[in-house]
C-alpha positions in Angstrom: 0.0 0.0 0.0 1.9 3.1 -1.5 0.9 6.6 -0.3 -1.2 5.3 2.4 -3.9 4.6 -0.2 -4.4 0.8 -1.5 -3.6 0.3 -5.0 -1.9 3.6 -5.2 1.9 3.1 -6.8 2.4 6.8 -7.8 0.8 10.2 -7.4 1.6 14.2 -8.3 -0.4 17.1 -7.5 -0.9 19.8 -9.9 -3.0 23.0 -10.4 -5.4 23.4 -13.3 -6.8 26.9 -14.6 -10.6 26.8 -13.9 -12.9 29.5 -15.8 -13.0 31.8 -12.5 -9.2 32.4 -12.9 -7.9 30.0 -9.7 -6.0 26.9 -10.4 -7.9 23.6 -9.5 -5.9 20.9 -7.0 -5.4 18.3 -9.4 -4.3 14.7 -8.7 -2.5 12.6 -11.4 -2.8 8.6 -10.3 -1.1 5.6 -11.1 -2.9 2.7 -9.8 -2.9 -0.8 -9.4 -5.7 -2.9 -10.6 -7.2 -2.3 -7.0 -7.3 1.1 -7.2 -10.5 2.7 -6.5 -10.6 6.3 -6.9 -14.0 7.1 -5.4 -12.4 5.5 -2.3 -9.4 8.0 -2.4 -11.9 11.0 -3.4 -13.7 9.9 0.0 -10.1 9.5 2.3 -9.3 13.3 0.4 -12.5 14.8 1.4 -12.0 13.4 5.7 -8.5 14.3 5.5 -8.6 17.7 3.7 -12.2 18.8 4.8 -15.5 18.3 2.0 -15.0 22.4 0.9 -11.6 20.9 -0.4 -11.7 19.6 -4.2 -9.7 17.3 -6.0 -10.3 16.5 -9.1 -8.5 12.4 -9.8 -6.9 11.7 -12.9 -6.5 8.1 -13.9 -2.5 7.9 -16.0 -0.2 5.2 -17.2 2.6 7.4 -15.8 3.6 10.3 -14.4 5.5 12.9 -17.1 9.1 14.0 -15.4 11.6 16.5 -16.7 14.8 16.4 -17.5 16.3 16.2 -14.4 14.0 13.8 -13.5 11.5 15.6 -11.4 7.9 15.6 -12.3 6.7 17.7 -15.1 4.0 19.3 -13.6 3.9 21.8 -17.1 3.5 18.6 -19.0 0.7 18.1 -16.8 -1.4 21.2 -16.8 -0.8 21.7 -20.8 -2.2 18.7 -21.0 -5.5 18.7 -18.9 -5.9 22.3 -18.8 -9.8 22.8 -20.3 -10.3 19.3 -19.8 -11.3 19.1 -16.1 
């Protein structure tokens, strides 16, 4: 059980423009077969309080840069105006 979570291998946090001008918490996932995300929405929601949202996104891996930290530009590029 990575992260605390079951089925959770890998996880990074990024923010996503929303149409009021704020970024959106963002969560890209790599899961195991057991991974349930509406399980981890729930565990967010205790943990971080219910006014808190985070929006899941379900990836075969996480983008990293060159140095080999993760690309968090790759990442809101790619699901900006798609969340």
């Amino acid at each position: 059980m990575a992260y605390g979570h079951p089925g959770l291998r890998l996880a990074a946090a990024f923010g996503v423009p929303n149409r009021l001008g704020f970024d959106d918490v963002c969560l890209a996932v790599v899961g195991d077969p057991s991974f349930d995300a509406e399980s981890l929405k729930t565990t967010l929601g205790r943990r971080l309080g219910q006014n808190v949202v985070v929006r899941i996104v379900l990836v075969d891996a996480i983008p990293v840069n060159a140095a080999g930290k993760t690309d968090r530009v790759a990442l809101r590029s790619r699901y900006a105006g798609t969340i």
